[in-house]
C-alpha positions as CSV (number, residue, x, y, z in Angstrom):
1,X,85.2,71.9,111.1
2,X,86.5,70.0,108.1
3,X,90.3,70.1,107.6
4,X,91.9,68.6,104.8
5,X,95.7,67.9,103.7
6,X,94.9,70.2,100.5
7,X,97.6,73.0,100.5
8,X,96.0,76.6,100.9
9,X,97.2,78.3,97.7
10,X,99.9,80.8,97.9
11,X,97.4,83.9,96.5
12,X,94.6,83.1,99.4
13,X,97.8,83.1,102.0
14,X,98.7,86.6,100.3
15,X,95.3,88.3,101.0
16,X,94.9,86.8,104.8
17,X,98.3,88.1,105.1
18,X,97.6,91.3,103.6
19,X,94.4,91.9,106.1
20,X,96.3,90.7,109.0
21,X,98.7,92.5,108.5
22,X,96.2,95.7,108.6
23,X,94.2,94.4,111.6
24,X,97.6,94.0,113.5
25,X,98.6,97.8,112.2
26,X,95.6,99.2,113.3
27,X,95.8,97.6,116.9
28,X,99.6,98.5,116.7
29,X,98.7,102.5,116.2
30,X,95.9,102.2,118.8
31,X,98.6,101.1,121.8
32,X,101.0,103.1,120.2
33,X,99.1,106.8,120.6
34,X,98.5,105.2,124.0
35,X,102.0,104.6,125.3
36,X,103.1,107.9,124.0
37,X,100.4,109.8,125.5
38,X,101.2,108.1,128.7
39,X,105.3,109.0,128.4
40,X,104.3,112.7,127.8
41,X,101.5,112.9,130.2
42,X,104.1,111.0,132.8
43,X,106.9,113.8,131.8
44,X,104.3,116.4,132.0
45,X,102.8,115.5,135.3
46,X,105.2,113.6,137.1
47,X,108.5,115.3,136.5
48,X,107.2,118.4,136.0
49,X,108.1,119.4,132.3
50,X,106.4,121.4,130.3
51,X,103.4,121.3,128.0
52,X,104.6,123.5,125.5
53,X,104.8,121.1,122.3
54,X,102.0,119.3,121.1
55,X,101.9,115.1,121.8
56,X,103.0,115.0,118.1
57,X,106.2,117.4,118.0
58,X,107.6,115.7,121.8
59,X,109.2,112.9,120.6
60,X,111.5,112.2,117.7
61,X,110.7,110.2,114.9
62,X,113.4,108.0,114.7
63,X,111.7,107.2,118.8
64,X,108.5,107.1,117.6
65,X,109.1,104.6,114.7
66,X,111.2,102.0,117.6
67,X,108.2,102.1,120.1
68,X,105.6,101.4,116.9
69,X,108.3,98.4,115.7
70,X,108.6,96.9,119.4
71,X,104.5,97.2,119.8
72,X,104.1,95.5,116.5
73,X,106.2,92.9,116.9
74,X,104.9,92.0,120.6
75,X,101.6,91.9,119.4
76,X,102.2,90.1,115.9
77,X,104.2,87.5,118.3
78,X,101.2,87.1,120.3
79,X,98.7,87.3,118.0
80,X,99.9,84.8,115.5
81,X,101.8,82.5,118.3
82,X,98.5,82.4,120.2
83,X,96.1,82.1,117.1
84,X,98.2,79.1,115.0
85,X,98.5,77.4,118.8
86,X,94.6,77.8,119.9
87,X,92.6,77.7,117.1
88,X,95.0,77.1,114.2
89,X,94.3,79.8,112.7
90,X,93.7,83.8,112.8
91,X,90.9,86.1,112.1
92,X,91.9,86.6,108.8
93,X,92.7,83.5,107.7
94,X,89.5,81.6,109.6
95,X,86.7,83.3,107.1
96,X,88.8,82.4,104.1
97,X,89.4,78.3,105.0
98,X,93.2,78.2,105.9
99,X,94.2,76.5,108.9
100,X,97.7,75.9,109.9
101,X,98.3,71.9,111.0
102,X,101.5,70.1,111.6
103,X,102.9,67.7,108.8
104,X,99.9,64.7,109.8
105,X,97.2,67.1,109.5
106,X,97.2,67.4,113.6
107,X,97.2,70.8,115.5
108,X,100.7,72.3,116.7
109,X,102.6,72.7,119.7
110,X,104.1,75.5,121.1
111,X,107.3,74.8,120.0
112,X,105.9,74.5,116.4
113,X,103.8,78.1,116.7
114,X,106.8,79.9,118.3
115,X,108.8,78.2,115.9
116,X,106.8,79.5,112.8
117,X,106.1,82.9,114.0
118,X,110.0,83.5,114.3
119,X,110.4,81.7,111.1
120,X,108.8,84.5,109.7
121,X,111.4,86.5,110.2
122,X,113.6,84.1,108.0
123,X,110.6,84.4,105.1
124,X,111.0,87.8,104.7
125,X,114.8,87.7,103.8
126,X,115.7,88.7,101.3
127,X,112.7,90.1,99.9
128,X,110.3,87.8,101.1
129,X,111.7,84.9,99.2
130,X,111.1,82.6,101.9
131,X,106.8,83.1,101.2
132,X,107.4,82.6,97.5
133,X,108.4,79.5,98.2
134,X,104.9,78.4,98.6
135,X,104.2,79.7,95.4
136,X,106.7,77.3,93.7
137,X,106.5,73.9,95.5
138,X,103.6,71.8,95.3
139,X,103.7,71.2,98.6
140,X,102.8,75.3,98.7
141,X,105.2,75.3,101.7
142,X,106.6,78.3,102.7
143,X,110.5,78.3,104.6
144,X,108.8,79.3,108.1
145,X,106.9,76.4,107.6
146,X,109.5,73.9,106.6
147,X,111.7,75.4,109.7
148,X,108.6,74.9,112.3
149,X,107.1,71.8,110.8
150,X,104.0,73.0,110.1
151,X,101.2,73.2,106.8
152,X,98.5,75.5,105.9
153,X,95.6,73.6,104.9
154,X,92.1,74.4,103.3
155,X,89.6,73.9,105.5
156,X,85.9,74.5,106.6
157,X,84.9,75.8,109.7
């Protein structure tokens, strides 16, 4: 692997974000379908309720949407957290060069992934803001990078 200090563009970021984002959705409905079907199997089974509505009228939606943003944002945490630490990068972003490297080109610590992955949270006030930063600068740094420390790079793998 070849890693240079070249800044990964801000419109190759957009489209590993963009498929990341629909790898981690698809994984997210998947455990999703599966907790549910457990509570209403465990309701059905265990305490004896009834089976009368369907797996998709038992649970409200306002419930349903909670349990999807808690499974999504446990598995984005680990995904990215454990991705940026191991490998520097995810499964989106490997096959299109980026790698994420702390400010000498180095790979991150912990501290530095947890760091980022939270940071993202800061980058999406208001209105995502905090990733078009990358756009502007020439440094291409977004504001969850500047927080954690950390660069994405081009690279070869």
């Amino acid at each position: 692997m070849t890693v240079t200090m070249k800044p990964a563009g801000f419109w190759i970021r957009a489209l590993a974000a963009l498929l990341d984002g629909i790898l981690l959705t698809a994984v997210a409905y998947a455990a999703e379908f599966a907790v549910l079907g457990a509570m209403y199997l465990f309701r059905v089974w265990v305490l004896g309720g009834t089976a009368e509505l369907p797996l998709s009228e038992s649970f409200s939606a306002v419930f349903v949407q909670v349990v999807n943003a808690i499974i999504y944002a446990l598995l984005a945490l680990v995904y990215y957290t454990y991705g940026h630490l191991r490998w520097g990068t995810t499964l989106a972003k490997r096959p299109l060069g980026i790698k994420v490297v702390n400010e000498k080109g180095g790979p991150i610590t912990l501290k530095q992934s947890l760091l980022r992955n939270l940071g993202y949270v800061l980058s999406y006030l208001p209105f995502g803001a905090g990733f078009l930063m990358a756009a502007l600068n020439a440094e291409k740094r977004a504001l969850h990078e500047l927080v954690s420390g950390t660069r994405s790079v081009r690279a070869t793998f």
